[in-house]
LUMMARKE-295339 format. One line per field, with one value per atom (N, C-alpha, C): residue in one letter; atom name; x, y, z; residue number from 1. Coordinates in pm, 1 decimal. Each point is the difference from the previous one (the first is absolute). Example, Ala and Ser with C-alpha at 12.3 -4.5 7.8 and 13.67 -1.06 7.14 Angstrom:
# residues 2
res c(A | A | A | S | S | S)
atom c(N | CA | C | N | CA | C)
east c(1319.0 | -89.0 | 90.0 | -35.0 | 82.0 | -77.0)
north c(-569.0 | 119.0 | 120.0 | 105.0 | 119.0 | 109.0)
up c(780.0 | 0.0 | 0.0 | -72.0 | 6.0 | 73.0)
n c(1 | 1 | 1 | 2 | 2 | 2)
***
This chain:
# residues 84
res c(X | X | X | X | X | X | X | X | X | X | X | X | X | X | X | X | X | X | X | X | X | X | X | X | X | X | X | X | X | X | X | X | X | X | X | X | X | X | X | X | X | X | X | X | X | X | X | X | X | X | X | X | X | X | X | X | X | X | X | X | X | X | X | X | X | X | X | X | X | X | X | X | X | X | X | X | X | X | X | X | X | X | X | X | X | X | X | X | X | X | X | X | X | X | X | X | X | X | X | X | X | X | X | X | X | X | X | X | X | X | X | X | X | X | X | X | X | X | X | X | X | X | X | X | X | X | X | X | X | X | X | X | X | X | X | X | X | X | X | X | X | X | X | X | X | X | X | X | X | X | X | X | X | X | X | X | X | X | X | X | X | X | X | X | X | X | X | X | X | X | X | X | X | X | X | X | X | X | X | X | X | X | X | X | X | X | X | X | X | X | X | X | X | X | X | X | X | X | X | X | X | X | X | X | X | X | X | X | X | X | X | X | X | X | X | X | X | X | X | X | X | X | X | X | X | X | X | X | X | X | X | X | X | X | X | X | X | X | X | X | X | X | X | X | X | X | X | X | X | X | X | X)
atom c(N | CA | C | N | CA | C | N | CA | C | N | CA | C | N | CA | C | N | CA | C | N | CA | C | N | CA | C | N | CA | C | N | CA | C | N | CA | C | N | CA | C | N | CA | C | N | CA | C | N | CA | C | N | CA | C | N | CA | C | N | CA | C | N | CA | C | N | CA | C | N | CA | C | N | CA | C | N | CA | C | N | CA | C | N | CA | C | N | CA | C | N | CA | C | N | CA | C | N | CA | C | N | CA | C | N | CA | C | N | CA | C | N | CA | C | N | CA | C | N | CA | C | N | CA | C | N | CA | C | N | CA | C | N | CA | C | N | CA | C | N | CA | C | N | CA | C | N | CA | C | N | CA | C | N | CA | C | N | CA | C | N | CA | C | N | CA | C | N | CA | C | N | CA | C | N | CA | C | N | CA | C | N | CA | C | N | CA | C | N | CA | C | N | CA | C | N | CA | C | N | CA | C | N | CA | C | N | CA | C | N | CA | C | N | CA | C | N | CA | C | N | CA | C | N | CA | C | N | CA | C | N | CA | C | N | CA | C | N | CA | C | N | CA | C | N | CA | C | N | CA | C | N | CA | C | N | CA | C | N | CA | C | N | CA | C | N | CA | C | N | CA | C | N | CA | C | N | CA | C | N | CA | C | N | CA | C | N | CA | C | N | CA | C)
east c(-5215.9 | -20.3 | -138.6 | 0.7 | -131.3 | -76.2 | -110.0 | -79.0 | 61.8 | 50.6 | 71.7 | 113.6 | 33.8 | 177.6 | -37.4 | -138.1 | -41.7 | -37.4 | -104.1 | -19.9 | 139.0 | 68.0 | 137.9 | 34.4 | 56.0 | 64.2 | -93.4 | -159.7 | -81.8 | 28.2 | -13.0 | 21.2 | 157.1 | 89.4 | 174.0 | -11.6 | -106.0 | 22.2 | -51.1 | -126.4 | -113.8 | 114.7 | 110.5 | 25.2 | 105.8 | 63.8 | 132.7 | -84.5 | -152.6 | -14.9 | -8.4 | -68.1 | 32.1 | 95.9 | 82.6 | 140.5 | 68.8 | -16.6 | 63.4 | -97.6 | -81.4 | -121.2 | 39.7 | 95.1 | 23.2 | 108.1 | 122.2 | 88.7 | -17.1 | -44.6 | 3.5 | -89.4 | -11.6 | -90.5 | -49.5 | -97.9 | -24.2 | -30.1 | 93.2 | -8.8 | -78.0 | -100.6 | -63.8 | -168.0 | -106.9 | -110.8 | -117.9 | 38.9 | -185.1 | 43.2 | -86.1 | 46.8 | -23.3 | -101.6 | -8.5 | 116.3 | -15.3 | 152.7 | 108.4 | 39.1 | 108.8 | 18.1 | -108.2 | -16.3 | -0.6 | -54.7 | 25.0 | 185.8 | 19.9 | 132.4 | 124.0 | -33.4 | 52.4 | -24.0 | -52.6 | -39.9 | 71.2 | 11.2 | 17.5 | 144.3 | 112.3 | 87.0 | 74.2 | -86.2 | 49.0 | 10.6 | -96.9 | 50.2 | 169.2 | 18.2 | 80.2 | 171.8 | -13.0 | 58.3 | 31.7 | -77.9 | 7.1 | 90.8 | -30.1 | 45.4 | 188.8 | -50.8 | 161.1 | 94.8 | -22.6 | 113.8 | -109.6 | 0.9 | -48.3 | 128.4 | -29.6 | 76.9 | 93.6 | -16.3 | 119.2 | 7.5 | -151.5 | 49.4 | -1.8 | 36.1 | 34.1 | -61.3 | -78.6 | 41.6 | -21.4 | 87.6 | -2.1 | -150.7 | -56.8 | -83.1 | -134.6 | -61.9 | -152.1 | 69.3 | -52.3 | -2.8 | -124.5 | -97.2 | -101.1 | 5.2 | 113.2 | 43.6 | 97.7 | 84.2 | 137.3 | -152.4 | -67.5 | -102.0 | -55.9 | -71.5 | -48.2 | 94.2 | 87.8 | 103.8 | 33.8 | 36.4 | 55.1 | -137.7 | -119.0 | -109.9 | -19.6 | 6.7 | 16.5 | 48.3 | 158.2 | 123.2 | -55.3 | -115.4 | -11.8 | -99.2 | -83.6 | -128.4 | 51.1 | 75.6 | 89.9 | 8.3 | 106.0 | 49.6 | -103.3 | -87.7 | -102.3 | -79.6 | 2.5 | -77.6 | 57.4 | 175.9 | 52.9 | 11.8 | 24.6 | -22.3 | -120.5 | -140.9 | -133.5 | -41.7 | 104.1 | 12.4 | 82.7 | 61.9 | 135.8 | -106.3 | -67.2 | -91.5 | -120.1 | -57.9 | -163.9 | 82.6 | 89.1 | 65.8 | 32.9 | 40.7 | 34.2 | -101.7)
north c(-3560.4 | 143.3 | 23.1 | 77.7 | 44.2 | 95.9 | 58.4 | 60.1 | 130.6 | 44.8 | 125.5 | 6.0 | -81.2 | 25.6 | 67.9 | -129.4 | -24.9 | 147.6 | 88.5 | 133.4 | 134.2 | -39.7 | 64.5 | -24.4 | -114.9 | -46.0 | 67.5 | 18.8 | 47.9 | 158.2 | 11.5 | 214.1 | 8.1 | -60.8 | 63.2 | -27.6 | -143.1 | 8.3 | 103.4 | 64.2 | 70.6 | 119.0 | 47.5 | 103.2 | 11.4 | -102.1 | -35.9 | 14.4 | -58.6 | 48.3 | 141.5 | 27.4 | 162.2 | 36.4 | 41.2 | 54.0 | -75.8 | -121.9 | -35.1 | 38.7 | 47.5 | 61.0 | 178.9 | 23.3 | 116.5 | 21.9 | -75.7 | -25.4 | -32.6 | -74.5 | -73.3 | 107.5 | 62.9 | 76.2 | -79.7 | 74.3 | -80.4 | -166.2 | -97.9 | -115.9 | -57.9 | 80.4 | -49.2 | -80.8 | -55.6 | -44.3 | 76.0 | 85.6 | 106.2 | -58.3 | 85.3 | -22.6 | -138.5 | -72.9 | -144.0 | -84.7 | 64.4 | -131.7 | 34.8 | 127.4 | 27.7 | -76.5 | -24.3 | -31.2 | -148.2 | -15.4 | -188.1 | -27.0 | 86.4 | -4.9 | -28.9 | 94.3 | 40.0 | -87.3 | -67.6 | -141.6 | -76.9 | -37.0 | -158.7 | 73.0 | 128.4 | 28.5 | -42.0 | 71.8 | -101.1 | -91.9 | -81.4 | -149.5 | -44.7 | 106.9 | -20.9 | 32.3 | 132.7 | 42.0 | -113.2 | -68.8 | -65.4 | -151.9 | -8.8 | -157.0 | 98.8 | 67.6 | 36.8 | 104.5 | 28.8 | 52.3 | 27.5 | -105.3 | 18.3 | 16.1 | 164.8 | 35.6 | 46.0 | 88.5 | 34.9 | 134.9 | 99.4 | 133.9 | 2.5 | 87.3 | 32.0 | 154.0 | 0.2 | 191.8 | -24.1 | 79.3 | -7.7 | 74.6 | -71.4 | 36.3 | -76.1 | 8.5 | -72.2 | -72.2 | -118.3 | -89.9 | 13.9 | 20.3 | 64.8 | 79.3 | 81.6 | 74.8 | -85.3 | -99.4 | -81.1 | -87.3 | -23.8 | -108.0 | 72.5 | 121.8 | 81.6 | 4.0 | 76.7 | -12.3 | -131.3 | -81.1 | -89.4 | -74.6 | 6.3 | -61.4 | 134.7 | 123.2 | 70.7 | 5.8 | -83.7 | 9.3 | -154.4 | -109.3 | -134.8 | 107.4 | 85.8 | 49.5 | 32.3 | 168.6 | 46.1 | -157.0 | -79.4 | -114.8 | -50.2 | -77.7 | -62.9 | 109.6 | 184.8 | 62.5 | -0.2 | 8.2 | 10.6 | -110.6 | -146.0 | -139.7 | 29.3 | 29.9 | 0.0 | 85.8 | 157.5 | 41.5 | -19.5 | -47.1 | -100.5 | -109.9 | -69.8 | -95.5 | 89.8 | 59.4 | 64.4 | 73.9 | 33.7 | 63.8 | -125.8 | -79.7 | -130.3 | -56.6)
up c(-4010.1 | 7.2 | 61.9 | 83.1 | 68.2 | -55.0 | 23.7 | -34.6 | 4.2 | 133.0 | 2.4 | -96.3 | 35.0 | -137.7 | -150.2 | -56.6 | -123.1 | -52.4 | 133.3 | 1.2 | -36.9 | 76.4 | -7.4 | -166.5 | 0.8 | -91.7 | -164.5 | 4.5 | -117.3 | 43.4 | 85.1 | -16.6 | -25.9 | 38.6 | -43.3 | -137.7 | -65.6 | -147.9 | -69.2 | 42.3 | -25.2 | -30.5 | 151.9 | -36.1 | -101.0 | 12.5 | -143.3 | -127.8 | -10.4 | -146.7 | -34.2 | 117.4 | -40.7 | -7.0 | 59.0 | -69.7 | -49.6 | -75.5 | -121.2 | -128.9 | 35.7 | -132.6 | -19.1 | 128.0 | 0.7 | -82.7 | 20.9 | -45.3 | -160.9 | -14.1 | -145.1 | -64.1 | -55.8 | -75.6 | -133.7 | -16.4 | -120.2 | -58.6 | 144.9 | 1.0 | 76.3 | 69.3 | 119.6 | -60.9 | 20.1 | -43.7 | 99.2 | 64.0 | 58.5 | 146.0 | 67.0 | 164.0 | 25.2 | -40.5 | 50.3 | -57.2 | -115.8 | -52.3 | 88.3 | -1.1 | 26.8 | 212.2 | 17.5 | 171.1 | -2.0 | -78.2 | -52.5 | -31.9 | -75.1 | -55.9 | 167.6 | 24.2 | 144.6 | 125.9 | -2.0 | 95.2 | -50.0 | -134.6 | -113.6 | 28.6 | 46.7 | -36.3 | 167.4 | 75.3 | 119.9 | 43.3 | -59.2 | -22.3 | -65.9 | -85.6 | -91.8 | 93.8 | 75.2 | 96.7 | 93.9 | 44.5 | 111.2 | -26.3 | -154.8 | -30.0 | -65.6 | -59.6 | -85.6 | 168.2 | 72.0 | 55.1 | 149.3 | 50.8 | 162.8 | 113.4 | 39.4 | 108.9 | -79.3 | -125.3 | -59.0 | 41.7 | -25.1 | 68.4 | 130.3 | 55.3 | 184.2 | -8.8 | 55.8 | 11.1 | 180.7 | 59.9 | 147.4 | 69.8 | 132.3 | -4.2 | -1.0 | -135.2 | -20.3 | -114.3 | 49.9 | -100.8 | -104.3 | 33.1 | -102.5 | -118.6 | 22.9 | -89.3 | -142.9 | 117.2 | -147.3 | 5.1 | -12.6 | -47.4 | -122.0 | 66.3 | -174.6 | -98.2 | 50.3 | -96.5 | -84.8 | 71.4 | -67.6 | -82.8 | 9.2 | -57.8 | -127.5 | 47.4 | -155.6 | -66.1 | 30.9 | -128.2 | -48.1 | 88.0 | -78.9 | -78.0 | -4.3 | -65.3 | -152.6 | 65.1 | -148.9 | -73.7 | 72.2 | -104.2 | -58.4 | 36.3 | -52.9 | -115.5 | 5.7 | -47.9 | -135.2 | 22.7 | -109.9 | -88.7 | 87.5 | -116.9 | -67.6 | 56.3 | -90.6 | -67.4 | 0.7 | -145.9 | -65.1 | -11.9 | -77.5 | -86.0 | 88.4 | -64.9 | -71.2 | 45.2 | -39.1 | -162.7 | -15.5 | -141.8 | -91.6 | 58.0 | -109.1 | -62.8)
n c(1 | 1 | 1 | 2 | 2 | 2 | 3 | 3 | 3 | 4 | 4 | 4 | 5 | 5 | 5 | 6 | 6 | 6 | 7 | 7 | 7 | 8 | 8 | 8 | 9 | 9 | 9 | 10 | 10 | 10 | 11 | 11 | 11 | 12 | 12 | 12 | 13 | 13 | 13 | 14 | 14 | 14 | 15 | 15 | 15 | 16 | 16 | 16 | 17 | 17 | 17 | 18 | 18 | 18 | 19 | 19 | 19 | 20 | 20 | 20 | 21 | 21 | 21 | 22 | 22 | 22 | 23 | 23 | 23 | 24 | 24 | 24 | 25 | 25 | 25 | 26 | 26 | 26 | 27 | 27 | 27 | 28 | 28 | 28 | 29 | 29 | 29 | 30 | 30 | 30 | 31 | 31 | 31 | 32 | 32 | 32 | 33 | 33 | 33 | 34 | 34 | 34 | 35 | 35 | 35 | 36 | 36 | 36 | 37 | 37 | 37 | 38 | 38 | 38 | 39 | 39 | 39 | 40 | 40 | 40 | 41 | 41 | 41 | 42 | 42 | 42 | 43 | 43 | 43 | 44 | 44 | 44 | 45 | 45 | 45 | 46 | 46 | 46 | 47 | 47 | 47 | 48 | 48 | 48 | 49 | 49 | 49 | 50 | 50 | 50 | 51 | 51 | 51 | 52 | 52 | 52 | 53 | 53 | 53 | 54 | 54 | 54 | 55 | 55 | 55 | 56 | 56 | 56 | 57 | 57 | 57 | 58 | 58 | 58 | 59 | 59 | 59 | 60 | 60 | 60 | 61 | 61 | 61 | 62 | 62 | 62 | 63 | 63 | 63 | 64 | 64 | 64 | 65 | 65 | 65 | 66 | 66 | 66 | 67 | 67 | 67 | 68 | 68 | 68 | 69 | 69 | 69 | 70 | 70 | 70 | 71 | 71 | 71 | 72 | 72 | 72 | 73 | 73 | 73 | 74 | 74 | 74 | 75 | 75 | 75 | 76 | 76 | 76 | 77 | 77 | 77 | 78 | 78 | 78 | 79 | 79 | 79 | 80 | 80 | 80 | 81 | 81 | 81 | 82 | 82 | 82 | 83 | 83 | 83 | 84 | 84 | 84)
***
């Protein structure tokens, strides 16, 4: 991965944490967690369902997406955990 990608690849997470902090109410940890969350979730995106969304068009777009539904997921396992 190159420098440019690595760049890409930290702002689509950056923006998945945010709107999975948007989404999740209540379950989110403050803008930094929630932007940490959202990187660690595209990672998560990328290994559990690469090339699963399509939206026609920009691929930029099924990339957020699909890195905010790894975010939500990951937001919702760690209040699942943070309550136990």
């Amino acid at each position: 991965m190159d420098g440019q990608s690595l760049v890409i690849f930290l702002i689509i997470g950056i923006v998945a944490g945010w709107i999975a902090g948007q989404i999740v109410r209540g379950g989110g940890f403050g803008l930094i967690g929630d932007l940490i969350v959202g990187i660690v979730g595209s990672f998560i995106a990328g290994w559990l369902f690469p090339g699963f969304i399509h939206i026609g068009g920009s691929p930029v777009v099924s990339q957020v997406i699909s890195a905010a539904i790894g975010a939500i997921l990951l937001l919702l396992v760690l209040r699942l955990v943070r309550r136990a």
